[in-house]
C-alpha positions as CSV (number, residue, x, y, z in Angstrom):
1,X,37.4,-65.2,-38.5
2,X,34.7,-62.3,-38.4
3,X,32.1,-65.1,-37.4
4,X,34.0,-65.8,-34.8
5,X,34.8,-62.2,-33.2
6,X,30.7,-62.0,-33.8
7,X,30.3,-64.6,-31.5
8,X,33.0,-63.3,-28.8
9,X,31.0,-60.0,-29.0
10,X,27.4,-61.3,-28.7
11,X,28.8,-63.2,-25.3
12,X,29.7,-60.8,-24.0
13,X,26.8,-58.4,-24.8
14,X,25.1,-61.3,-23.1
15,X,26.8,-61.7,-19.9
16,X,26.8,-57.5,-20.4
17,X,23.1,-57.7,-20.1
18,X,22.8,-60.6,-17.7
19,X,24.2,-58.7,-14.9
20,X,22.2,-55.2,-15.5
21,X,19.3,-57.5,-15.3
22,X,19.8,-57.1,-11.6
23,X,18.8,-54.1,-9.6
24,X,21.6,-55.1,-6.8
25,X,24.1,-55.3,-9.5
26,X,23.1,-52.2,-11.5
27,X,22.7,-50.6,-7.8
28,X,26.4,-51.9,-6.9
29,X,27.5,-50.1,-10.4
30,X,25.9,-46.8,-9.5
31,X,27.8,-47.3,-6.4
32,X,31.3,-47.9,-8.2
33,X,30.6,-44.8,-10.6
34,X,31.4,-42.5,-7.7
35,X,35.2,-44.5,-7.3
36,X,36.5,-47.7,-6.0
37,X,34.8,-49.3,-3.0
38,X,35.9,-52.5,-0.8
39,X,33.3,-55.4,-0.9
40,X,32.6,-54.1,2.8
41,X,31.9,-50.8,1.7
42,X,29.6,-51.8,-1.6
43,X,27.7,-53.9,0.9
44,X,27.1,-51.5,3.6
45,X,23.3,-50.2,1.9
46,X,22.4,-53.7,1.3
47,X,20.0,-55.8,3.4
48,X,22.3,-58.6,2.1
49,X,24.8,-61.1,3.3
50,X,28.9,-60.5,2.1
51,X,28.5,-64.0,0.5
52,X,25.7,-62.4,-1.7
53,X,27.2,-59.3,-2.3
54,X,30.6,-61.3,-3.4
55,X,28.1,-63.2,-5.4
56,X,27.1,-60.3,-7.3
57,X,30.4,-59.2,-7.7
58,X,31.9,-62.0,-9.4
59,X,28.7,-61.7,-12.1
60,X,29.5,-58.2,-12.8
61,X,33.2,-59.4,-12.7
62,X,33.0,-61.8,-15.3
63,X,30.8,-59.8,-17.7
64,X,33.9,-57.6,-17.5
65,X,32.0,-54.6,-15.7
66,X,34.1,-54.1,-12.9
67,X,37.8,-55.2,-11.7
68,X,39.7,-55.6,-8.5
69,X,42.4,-54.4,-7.7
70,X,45.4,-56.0,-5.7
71,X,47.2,-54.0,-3.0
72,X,48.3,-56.6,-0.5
73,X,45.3,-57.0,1.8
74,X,42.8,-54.6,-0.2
75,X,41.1,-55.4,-3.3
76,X,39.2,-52.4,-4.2
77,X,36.1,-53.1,-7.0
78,X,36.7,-50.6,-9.5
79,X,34.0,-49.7,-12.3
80,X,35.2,-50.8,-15.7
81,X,32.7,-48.5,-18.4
82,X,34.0,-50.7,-21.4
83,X,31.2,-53.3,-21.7
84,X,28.8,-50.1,-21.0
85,X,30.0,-48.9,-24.5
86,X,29.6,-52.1,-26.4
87,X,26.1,-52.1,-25.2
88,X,25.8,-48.5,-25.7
89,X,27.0,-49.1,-29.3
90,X,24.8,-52.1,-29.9
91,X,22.0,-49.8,-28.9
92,X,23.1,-47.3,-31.4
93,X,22.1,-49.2,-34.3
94,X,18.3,-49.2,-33.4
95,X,18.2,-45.1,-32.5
96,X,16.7,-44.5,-35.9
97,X,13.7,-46.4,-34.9
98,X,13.0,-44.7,-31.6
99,X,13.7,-41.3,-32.9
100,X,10.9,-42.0,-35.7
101,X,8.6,-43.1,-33.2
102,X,9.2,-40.2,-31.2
103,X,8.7,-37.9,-33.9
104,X,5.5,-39.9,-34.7
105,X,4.4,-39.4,-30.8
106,X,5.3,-35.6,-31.0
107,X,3.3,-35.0,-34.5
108,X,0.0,-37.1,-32.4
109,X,0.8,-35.0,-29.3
110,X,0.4,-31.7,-31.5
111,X,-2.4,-32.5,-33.0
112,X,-3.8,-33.6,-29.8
113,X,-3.0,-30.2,-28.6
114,X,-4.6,-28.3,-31.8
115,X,-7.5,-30.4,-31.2
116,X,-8.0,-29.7,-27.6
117,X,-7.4,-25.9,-28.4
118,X,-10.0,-26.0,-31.3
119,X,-12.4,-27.4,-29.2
120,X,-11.9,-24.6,-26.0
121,X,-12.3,-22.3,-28.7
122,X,-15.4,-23.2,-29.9
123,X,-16.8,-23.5,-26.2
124,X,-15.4,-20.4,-25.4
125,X,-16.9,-18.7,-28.4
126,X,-20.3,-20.6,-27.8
127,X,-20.3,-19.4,-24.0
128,X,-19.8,-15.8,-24.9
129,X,-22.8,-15.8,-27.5
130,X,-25.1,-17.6,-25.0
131,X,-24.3,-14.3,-22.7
């Protein structure tokens, strides 16, 4: 049964990451983040046909990162965050690795630094001797 719920998950991560692949859709998102937003209104910044733009909608639709809504006429796209925190999550697991590498960046920049320093010392002192 755990294999299983595994599997459900890593589809959706998948379809998750599928549709942030796209700078349209990830645009469309950033859009959606400030409230709902008719398909005319999402499209409105795009040099893109409403048959794309629906296009794009029903990706991040079925990867569960945005809903419509159903008032009679109107179906307002509304950001759903939900499959941002599974990926979120997912990403979580590896932070140990990037915070050592960053410390392990920091440590070369400082010594990078010290070097630097050392070395406008020494020119510094070497300048005022020669005057």
């Amino acid at each position: 049964m755990a294999r299983v719920a595994e599997t459900l998950d890593d589809d959706r991560l998948d379809a998750t990451f599928a549709a942030l692949a796209n700078s349209t859709r990830r645009a469309i998102l950033a859009h959606l983040a400030e409230g709902e937003a008719s398909v005319n209104d999402i499209a409105a910044p795009f040099d893109l046909t409403l048959p794309a733009i629906s296009k794009h909608i029903k990706v991040l639709e079925h990867a569960g990162l945005i809903t419509r809504g159903k008032r009679a006429q109107y179906r307002p796209c509304a950001l759903d965050a939900e499959p941002l925190h599974t990926v979120s999550d997912w990403a979580e697991q590896y932070r140990h690795i990037w915070e050592h590498r960053f410390d392990r960046l920091d440590d070369y920049v400082r010594t990078l630094q010290q070097n630097r320093s050392a070395h406008t010392e020494s020119r510094h002192k070497g300048q005022q001797e020669h005057d």
